[in-house]
N, C-alpha and C positions, 0 to 999 in steps of 0.2 A: 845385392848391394846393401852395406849396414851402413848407417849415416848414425853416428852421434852425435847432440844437438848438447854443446856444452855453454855454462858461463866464463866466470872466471877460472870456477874452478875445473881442471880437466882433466879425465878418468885417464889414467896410466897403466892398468890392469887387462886392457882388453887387446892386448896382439894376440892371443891362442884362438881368437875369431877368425884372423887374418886368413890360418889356413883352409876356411872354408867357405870365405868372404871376401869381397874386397872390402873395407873400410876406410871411410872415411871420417874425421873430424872434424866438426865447423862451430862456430860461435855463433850463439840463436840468431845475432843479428846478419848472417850472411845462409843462412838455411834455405834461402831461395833458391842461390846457386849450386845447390847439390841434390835437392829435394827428388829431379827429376830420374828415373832412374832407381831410387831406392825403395826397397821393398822392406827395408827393415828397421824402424828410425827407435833409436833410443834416447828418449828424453829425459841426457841427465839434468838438465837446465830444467826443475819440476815446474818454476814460477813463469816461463815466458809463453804465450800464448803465442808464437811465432809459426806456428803451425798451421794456423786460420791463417792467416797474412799472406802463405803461401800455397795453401790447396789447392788450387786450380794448378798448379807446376807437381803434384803428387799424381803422378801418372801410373805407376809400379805397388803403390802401398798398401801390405797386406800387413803389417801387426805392428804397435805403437808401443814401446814399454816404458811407461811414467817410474820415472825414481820418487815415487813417492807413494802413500795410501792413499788420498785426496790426488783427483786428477779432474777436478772443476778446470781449473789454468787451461788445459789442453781442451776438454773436450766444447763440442760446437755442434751447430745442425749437421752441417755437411758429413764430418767427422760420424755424427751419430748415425744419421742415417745411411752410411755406406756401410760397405762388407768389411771394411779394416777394424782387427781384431785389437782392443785394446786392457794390454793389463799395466798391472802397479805393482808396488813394494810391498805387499802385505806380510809381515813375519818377521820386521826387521826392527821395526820402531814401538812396536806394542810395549811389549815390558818397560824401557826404557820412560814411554810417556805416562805408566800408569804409578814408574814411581817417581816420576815427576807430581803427578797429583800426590801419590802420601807424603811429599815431602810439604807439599804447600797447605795441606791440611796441618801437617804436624806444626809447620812455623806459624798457622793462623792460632791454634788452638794452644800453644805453648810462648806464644809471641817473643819469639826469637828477635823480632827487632829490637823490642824493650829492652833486652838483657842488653846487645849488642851497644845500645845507646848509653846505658846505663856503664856499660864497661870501659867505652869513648872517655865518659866525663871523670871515670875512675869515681864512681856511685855504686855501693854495694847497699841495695835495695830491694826486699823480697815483696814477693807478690805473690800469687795464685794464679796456675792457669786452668785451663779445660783438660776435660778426657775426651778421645776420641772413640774410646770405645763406647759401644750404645748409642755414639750418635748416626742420623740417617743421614746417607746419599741417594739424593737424585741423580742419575746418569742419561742425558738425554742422547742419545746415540747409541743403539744395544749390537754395535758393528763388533771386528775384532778388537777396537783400542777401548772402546766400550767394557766390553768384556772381559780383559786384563784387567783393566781398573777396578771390575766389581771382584773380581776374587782376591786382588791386593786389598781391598779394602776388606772383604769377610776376614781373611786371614787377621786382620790387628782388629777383629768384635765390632766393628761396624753394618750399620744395617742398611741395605742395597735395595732398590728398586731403578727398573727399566723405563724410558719413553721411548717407543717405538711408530713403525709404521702402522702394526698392528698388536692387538693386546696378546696375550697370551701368558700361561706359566714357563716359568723357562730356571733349567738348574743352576743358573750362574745370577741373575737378578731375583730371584723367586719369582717376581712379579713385575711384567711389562707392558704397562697399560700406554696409551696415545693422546690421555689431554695433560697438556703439559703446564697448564695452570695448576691443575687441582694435584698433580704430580709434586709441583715443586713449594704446595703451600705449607707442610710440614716439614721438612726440610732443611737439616742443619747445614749442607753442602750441595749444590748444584753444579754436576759437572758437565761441560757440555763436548762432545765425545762424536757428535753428526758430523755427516758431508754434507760439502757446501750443495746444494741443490736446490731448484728454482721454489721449492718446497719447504725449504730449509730456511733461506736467505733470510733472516730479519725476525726469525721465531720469536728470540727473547726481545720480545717489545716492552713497550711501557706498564701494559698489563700482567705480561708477567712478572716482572721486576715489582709489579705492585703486590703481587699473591705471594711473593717469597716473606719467611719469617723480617723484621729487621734483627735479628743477631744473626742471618743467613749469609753464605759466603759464596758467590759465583768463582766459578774454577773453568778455562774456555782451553781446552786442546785441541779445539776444531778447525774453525776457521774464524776469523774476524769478523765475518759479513755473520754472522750465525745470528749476532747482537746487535740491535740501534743502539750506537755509541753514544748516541746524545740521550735518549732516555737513559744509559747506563752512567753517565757521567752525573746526570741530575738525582737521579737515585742514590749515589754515592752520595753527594754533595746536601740531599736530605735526610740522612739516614735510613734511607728506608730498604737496604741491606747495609750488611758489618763489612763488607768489603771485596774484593775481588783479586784474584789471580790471573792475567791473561799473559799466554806463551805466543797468541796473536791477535790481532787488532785489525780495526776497519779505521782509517786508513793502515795499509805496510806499507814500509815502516813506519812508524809513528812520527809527523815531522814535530821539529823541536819545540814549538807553539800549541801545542794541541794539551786539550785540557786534561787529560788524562794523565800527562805524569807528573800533575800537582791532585789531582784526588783525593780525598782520603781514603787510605789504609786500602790502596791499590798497590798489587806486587806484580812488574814488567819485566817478561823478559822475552827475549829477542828471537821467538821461534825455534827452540832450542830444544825442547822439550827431549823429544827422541832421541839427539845429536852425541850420545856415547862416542869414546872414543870406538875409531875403527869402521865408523857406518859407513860412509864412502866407500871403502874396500868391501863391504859385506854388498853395497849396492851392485857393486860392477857383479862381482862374485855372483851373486843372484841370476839377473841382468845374462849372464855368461852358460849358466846351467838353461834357464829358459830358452838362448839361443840353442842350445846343443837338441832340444826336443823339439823345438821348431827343425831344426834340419833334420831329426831322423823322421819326422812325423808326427809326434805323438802330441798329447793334449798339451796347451801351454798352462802352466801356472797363475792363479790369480786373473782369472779372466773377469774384465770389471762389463757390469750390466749397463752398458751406455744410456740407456733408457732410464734408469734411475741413476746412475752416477758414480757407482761403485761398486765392488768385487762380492757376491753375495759371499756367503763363511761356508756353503758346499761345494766353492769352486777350487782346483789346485790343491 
């Protein structure tokens, strides 16, 4: 039995299951009623934690596949500490979010607003902007979206460093050390690249926000909880970084009162980073080959380390 756990939106690509499954469809909010019985649950719905809600009715379930890299949302104790296998989307969103960062480096560093503003009022006014090449990135998260980002970034003569779990040399950051104060004190960009994990949750505190240069630019492709929003908002609000990029936020969505989209020289947008045309189709597509090696047997793809929270870069 395959169960897909949809939202709104609903995968249409996957009847060539059919003939080797029975399938069923359900909206996160009704996954109680189907749960039972299913051995195979694909969670395209990445954000609803509906899964906890109904574990005790998971009687049959042996493998979980999150439509996403981050699979914080889904995972839980029960979840971790059973035999149910669980993987994610790794391969799909990398490039896509790493040139989401060079674009938001290049609009910081060539202030693409100003001109924009300037064009509005029909003001033809030069100015001077930044190079990016020579300047350094911090990357905290040395995972695979981590790691895309630090070779788009070598590629245009920027200069790369890792925060990791552990230090090491490594050919894609040169170098990936684990305090991430002293990581991010030189530092013309901060990108933050981690999964959410109980480890994770709340790194970029006050402290670090205080160790960043202020002409420094926080860049967040992670998760929203990665940041104390209210130390990030006050730091904004004294200077004491040049500004921020976040693709997501602690709270999601942002509701329409929250101080963060009057900031200064803060750039929003709505979790999109990855979202090329065509990702859905490439999800189910994935999503669809993984089933195929679950039924003949073989290894599945992108197997995420429950116990740390995500798919190490040896797995699939």
């Amino acid at each position: 039995m395959v169960t897909v756990q949809h939202g709104e939106s609903v995968p249409a690509q996957l009847d060539s299951i059919s003939a080797a499954a029975e399938l069923r469809m359900v909206p996160s909010s009704r996954l109680g009623e189907a749960i039972a019985g299913t051995d195979v649950l694909f969670v395209y719905d990445f954000s609803s934690p509906a899964l906890a809600t109904v574990w005790s009715d998971a009687d049959a379930l042996r493998w979980v596949q999150v439509a996403a890299i981050g699979v914080d949302a889904v995972l839980f104790d029960g979840l971790i500490d059973s035999d149910v296998v669980v993987t994610n989307s790794r391969g799909i969103f990398e490039e896509p979010i790493a040139e989401y960062v060079l674009g938001q480096i290049l609009a910081f560093a060539k202030d693409f607003r100003r001109s924009w503003d300037a064009q509005a009022a029909k003001r033809w006014q030069h100015f001077d902007t930044e190079p990016i090449a020579g300047s350094s990135v911090t990357i905290v998260g040395p995972g695979p979206v981590g790691r895309a980002v630090a070779r788009l970034l070598h590629a245009v003569g920027m200069s790369v460093r890792g925060v990791g779990r552990s230090a090491r040399d490594d050919p894609d950051f040169g170098v990936i050390t684990t305090d991430v104060v002293d990581a991010v004190a030189d530092a013309d960009y901060v990108v933050l690249a981690a999964p959410l994990t109980p480890e994770t949750r709340g790194m970029v505190d006050a402290a670090v926000l205080a160790s960043m240069r202020p002409t420094a630019r926080l860049i967040n492709v992670g998760r929203g909880e990665l940041v104390d929003t209210d130390a990030l908002v006050t730091a904004l609000r004294d200077g004491a970084i040049a500004g921020a990029a976040l693709d997501v936020v602690d709270p999601e969505p942002l509701p329409p009162n929250h101080p963060l989209w009057s900031a200064p020289n803060v750039r929003l947008t709505p979790h999109n980073s990855g979202d090329v045309k065509g990702w859905r189709n490439m999800l189910q597509q994935q999503f669809i080959t993984n089933f195929q090696r679950y039924v003949a047997g073989q290894p599945l793809h992108n197997v995420v380390d429950k116990g740390h929270g995500y798919a190490p870069s040896g797995t699939g």
